[in-house]
C-alpha atoms as one frame of an Amber mdcrd trajectory, in Angstrom:
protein
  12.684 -29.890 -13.538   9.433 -31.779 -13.592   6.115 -29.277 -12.978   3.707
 -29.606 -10.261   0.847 -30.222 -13.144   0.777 -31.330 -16.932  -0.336 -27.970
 -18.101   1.111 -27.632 -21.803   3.310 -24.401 -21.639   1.870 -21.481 -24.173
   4.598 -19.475 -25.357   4.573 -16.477 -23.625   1.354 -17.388 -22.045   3.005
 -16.296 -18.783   3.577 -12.706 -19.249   0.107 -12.225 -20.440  -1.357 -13.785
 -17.673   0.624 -11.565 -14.875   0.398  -8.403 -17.210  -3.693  -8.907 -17.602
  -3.699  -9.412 -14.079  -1.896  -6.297 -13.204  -4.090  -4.291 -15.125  -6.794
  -5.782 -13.452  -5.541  -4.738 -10.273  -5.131  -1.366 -10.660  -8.734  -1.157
 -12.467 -10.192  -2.412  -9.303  -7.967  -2.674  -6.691  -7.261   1.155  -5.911
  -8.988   1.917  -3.077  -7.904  -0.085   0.382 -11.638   0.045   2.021 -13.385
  -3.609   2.988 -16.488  -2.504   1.403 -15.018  -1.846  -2.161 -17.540  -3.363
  -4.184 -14.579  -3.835  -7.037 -13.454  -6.549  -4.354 -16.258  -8.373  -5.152
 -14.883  -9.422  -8.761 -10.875  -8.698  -8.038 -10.789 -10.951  -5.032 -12.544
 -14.317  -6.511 -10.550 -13.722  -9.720  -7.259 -13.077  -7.656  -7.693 -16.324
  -6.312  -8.503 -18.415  -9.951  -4.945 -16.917 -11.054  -3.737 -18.224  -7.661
  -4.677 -21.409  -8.699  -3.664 -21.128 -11.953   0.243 -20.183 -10.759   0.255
 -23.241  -8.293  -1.250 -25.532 -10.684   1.864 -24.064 -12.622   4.646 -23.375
 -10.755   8.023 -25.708 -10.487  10.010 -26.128  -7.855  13.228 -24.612  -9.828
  10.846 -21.071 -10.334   9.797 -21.100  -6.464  13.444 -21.924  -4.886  14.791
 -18.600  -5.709  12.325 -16.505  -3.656  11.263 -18.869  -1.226  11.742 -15.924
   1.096   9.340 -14.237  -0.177   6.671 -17.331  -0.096   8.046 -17.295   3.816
   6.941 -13.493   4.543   3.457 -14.645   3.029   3.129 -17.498   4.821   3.962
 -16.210   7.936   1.920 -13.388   7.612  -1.041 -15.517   6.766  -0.770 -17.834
   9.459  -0.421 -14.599  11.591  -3.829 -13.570  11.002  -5.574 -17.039  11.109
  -3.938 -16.876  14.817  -5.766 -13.901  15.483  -9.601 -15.165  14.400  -9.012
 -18.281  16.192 -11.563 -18.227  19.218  -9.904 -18.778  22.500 -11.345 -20.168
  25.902 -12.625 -17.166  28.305 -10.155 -17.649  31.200  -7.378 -17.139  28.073
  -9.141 -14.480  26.631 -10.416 -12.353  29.462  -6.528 -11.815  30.736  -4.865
 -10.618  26.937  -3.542  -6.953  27.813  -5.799  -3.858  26.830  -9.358  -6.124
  27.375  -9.997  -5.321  30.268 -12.520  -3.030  29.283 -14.328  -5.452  27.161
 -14.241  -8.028  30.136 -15.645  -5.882  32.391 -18.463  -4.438  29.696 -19.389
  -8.467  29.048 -19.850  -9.445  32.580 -21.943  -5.893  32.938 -23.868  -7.715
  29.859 -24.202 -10.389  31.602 -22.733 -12.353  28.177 -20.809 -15.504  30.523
 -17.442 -17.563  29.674 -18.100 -16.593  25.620 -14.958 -17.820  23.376 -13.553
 -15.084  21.124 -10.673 -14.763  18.881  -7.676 -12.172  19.860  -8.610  -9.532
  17.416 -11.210  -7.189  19.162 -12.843  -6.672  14.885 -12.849 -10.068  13.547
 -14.769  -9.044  10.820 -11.971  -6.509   9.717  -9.831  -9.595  10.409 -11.149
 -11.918   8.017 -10.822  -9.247   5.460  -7.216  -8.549   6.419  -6.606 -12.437
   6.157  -8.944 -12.677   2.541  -6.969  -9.651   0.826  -3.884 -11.577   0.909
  -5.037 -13.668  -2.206  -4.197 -10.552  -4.489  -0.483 -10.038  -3.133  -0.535
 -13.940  -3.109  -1.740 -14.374  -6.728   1.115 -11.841  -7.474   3.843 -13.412
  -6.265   2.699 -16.840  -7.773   2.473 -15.546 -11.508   5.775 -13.208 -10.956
   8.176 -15.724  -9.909   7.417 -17.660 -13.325   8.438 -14.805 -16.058  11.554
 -14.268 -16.862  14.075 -11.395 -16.061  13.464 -10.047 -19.844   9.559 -10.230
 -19.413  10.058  -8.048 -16.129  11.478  -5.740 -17.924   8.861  -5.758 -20.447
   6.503  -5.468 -17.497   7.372  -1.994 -17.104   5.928  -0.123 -19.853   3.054
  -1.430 -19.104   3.256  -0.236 -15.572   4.034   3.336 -16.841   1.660   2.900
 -18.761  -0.744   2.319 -16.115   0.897   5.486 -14.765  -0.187   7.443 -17.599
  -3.781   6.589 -17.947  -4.272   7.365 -14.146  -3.316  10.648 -14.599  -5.349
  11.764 -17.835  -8.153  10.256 -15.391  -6.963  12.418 -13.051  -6.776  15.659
 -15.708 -10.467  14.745 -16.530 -11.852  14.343 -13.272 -10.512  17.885 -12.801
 -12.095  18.974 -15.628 -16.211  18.064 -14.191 -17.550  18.238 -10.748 -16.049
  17.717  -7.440 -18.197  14.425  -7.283 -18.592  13.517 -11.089 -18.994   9.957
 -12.405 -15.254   9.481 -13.254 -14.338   8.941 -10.098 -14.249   5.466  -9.212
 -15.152   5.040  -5.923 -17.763   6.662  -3.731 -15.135   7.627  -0.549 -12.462
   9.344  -2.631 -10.716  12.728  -2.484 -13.424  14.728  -4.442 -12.390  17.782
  -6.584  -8.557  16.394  -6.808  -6.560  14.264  -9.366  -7.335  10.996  -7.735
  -6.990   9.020 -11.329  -7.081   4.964 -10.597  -7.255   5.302  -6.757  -9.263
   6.482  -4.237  -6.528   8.201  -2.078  -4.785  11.042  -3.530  -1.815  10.456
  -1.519  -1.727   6.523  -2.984  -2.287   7.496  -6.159   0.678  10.639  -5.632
   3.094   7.465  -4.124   2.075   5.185  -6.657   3.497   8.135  -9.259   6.352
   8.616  -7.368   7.419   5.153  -8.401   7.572   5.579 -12.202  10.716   7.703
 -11.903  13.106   4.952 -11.511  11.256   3.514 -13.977  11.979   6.287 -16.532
  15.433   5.943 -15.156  15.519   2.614 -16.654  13.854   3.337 -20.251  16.468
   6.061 -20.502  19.067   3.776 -19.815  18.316   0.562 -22.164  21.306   0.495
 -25.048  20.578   0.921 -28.632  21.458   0.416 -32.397  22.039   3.505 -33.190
  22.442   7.480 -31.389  18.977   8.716 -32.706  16.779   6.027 -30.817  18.994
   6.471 -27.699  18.390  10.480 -27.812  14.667   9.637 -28.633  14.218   7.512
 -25.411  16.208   9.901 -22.998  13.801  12.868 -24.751  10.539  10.769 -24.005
  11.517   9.401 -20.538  12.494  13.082 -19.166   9.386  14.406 -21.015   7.369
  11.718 -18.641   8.854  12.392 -15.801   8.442  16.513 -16.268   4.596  15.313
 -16.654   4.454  12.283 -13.556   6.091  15.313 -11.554   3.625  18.357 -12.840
   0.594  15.482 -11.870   2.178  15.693  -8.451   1.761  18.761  -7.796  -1.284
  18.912  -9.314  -1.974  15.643  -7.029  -1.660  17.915  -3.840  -0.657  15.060
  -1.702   2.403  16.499   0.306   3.821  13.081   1.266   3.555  11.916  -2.319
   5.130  15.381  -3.894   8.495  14.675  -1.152   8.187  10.753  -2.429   8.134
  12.210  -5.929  11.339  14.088  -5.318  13.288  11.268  -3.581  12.064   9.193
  -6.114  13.514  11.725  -9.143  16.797  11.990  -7.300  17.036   7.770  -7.414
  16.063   7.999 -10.762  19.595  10.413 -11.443  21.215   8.214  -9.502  20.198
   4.924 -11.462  20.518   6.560 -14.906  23.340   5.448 -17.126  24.068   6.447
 -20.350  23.158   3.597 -22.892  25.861   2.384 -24.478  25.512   2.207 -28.840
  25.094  -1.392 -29.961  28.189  -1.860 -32.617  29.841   1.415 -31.872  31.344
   1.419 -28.450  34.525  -0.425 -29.343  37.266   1.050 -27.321  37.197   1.704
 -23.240  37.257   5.328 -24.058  34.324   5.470 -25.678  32.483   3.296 -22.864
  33.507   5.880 -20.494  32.062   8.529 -22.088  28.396   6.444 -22.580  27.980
   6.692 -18.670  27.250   9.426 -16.739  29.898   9.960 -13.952  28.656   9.364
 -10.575  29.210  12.776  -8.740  27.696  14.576 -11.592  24.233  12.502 -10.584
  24.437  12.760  -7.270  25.024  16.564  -7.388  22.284  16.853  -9.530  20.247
  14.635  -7.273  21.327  17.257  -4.215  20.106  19.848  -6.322  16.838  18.717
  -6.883  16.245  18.009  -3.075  17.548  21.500  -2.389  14.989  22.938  -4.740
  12.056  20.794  -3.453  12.802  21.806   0.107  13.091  25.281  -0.982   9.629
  25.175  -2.510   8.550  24.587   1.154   9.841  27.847   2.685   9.180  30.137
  -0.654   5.428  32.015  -0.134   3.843  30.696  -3.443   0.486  30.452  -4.857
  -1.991  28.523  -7.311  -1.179  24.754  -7.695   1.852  24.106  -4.654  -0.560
  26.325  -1.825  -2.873  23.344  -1.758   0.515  20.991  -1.292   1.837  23.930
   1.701  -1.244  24.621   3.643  -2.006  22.689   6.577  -5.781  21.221   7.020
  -7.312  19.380  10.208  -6.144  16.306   8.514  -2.718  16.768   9.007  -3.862
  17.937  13.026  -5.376  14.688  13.192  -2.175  12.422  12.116  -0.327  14.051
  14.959  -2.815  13.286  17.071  -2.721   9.750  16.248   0.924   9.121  15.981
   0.944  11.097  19.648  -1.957   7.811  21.395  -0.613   5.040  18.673   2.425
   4.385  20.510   0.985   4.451  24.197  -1.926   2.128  22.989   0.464  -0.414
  21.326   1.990  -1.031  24.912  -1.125  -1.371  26.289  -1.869  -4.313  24.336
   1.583  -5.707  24.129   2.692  -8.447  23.150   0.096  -9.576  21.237  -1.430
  -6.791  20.040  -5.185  -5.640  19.235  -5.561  -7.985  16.588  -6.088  -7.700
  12.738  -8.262  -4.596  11.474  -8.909  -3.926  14.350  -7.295  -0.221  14.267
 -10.286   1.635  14.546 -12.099  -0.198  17.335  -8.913   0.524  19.458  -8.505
   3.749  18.509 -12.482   4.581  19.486 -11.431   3.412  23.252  -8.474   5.325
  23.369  -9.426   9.067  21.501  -9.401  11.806  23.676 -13.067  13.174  24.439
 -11.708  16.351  23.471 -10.979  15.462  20.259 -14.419  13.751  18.805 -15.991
  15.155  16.157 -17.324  14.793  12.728 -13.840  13.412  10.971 -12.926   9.783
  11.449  -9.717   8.403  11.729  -9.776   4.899   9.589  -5.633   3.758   9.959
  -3.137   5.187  11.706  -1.640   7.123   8.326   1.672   5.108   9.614   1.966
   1.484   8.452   4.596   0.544  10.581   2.752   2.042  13.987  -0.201   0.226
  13.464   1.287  -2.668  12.711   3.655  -2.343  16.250  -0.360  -1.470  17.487
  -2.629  -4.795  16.008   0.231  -7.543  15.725   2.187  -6.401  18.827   5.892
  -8.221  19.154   5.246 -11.215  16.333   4.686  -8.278  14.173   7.565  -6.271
  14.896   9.109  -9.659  14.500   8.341  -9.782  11.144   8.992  -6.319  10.300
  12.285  -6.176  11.041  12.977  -9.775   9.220  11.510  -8.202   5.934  13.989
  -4.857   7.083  16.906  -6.992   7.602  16.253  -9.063   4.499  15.909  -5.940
   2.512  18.746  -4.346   3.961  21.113  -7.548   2.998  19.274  -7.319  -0.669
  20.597  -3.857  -1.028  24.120  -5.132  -0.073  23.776  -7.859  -2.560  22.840
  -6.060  -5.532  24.970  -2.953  -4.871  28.331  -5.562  -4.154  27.118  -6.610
  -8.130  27.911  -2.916  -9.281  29.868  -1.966 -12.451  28.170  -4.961 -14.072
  25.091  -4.562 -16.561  22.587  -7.188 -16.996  18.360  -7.738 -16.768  19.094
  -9.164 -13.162  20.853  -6.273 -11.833  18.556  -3.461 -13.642  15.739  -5.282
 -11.856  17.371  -5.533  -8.468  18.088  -1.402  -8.425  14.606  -0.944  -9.609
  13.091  -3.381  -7.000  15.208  -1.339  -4.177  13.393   1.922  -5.632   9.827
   0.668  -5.541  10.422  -1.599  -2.372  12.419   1.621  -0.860   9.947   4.397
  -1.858   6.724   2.350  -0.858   8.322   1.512   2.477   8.841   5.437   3.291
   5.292   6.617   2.408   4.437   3.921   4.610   6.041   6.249   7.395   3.087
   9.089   6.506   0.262   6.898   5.242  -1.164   2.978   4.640  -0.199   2.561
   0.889   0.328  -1.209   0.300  -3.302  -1.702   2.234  -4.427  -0.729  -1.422
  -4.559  -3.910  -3.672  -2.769  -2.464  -6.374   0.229  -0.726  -4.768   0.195
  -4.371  -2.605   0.693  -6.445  -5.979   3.111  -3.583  -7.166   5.393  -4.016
  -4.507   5.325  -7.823  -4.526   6.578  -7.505  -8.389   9.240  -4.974  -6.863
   9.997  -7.483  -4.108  10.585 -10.159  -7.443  12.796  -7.619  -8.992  14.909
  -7.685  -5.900  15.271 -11.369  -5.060  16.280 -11.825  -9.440  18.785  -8.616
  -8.534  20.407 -10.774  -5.488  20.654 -14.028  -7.458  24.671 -14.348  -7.489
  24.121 -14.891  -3.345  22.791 -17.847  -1.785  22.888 -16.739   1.632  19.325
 -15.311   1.742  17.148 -16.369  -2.018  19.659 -18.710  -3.403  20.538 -18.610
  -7.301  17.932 -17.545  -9.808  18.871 -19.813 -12.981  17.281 -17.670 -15.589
């Protein structure tokens, strides 16, 4: 086990490191824009802790998620691909540019070499944020399954502050100085972020989370009725913040991420008083009890959609020209992808295709930024070697799941952090489906943590991320 470097180990120097840097993160990483002007101090310290983790990483911490270094890789040599300049006769004959070929020779511009992408501007930046998910994934893989765990107050934590930021942005005005950024969701409970549906999926996360502080075992039947009391107590707030939030996507995430939360809960066993199987039984709460309570909750979200209502859950039921808008674009996304197939449009370069394809009938004075579906506009910019990689990270995922859930009955650190990792991973994938949530830096590290938690939940396999030793 010999380290890359000679850097003397600080006790629990590690899980300061990656816990300062998640905080950082979420201070400036919550808005997904390229002209951010927090990236201007997140990115160059992203990459000193980048440093730092290679400088300090072994070979024994890396071999269990090597996957995970893979999907990085990949997806950074991916982008370089795509801001490489190629010669003219190559260029001019990539599908969808024939417009731009025909608009340079009316330019009179000659045999000019130019990368794939049709922004590379936006394609540098795609290619520079990946130092934060990067730097996360370098300083995760080095703490241990205990200081994961650990890692989780702190994220509700996180959780909490965003939302009494939220609670005090509502209380001044619409554009007040506590809101962080200068495009943001003015007049609504925005807290950290500048997206009130990232921040509302970002809060749908914690409920797995409270699932798991509910569920830790105890010394004695006080503490373990104190921690189910405060964990339900969050989750009644993280849930009224949704609605507050307003974000429909994130309220539905919210709910699907309450009824995983029943589903993961178990009742913690009593440190020195569970001696007998009977007793064990009784400390865990039966499975078809959870899952009809889970059915329940769904039943009584989707009811809250049909039910005429007012105050707080009209804003969440009302439809706006935003919501127009995304059908609009998920309508031309699909037809434009083919037109560049297979190679795609190129790296941020979303909105210049989207100008050459939106109807005339539709201009106006809204702009559409992203598709508000991940997994279109990646089919749109990285053509088939995207969808290539989407469906490796689906299929790795999808064996993950079968991993960890073929490790059930058991109760360890690795297999909490597996179920939670499935939650996060899950829940971020889905809003995904409605919006562009890991484009934000923070919800980006978050779910390379989650992605962590899953690989240490899998370690008993070593068909996909081999055997985690700690």
């Amino acid at each position: 086990m010999k380290p890359f470097s000679k850097f003397k180990r600080i006790p629990d120097l590690e899980f300061w490191v990656a816990a300062c840097f998640l905080v950082l993160v979420f201070l400036l990483g919550g808005g997904s824009r390229a002209d951010v002007l927090s990236l201007i101090i997140l990115r160059p310290l992203a990459a000193g802790a980048m440093l730092y983790g290679l400088l300090t990483l072994t070979r024994e911490e890396a071999r269990p998620h090597r996957i995970l270094f893979h999907f990085l890789l990949l997806t950074a040599l991916l982008l370089l691909l795509h801001l490489v300049p190629l010669p003219y006769a190559l260029w001019s004959r990539l599908p969808g540019h024939e417009l731009l070929v025909q608009i340079g020779q009316a330019a009179e511009l000659g045999p000019v070499w130019r990368p794939l992408t049709l922004n590379p501007p936006g394609g540098w930046n795609a290619f520079l944020s990946l130092v934060i998910p990067f730097a996360a994934l370098l300083l995760a893989v080095r703490l241990s399954n205990a200081a994961h765990l650990r890692l989780i107050l702190w994220i509700v934590t996180i959780g909490f502050v965003s939302i009494l930021l939220g609670i005090l942005q509502l209380q001044g005005p619409p554009n007040g100085p506590l809101y962080l950024y200068r495009i943001t969701n003015d007049g609504t409970l925005v807290g950290l972020f500048s997206n009130r549906n990232h921040h509302a999926m970002f809060l749908a996360t914690l409920f797995p989370m409270f699932a798991y502080l509910a569920s830790r075992d105890t010394k004695n039947r006080r503490t373990s009725t104190f921690q189910k009391a405060m964990a339900a107590t969050g989750a009644l707030f993280v849930l009224a913040a949704l609605a507050v939030n307003g974000s429909r996507g994130g309220f539905v995430l919210g709910l699907v991420g309450l009824s995983i939360a029943i589903l993961l809960f178990r009742g913690p066993a009593v440190l020195g008083r569970l001696h007998d199987d009977k007793r064990k039984a009784r400390a865990s709460v039966p499975f078809l009890w959870k899952a009809g309570a889970a059915g329940l909750l769904i039943l009584v979200g989707l009811a809250m959609f049909t039910i005429p209502t007012s105050g707080t859950l009209d804003r969440i039921l009302q439809t706006d020209a935003g919501d127009e808008s995304r059908l609009l674009i998920w309508n031309i996304v699909p037809e434009m992808a083919w037109q560049y197939f297979p190679f795609g449009s190129g790296a941020g370069s979303f909105v210049e295709a989207f100008k050459i394809a939106e109807p005339m009938d539709d201009l106006g004075f809204r702009y559409v930024n992203h598709a508000h579906n991940d997994w279109l506009e990646v089919f749109l910019t990285f053509g088939f070697p995207g969808l290539l990689l989407l469906s490796g990270a689906v299929a790795c995922w999808l064996v993950g799941v079968r991993g960890i859930f073929a490790q059930r009955g058991q109760r360890s650190d690795a297999i909490t952090l597996g179920y939670l990792g499935i939650a996060t991973t899950g829940l971020l994938a889905l809003g995904s489906v409605v919006d562009y949530p890991l484009r934000t830096p923070s919800l980006a590290c978050l779910f390379v943590f989650a992605s962590v938690w899953m690989a240490r939940g899998y370690s008993g396999s070593r068909i996909l991320l081999g055997k985690v030793s700690r």
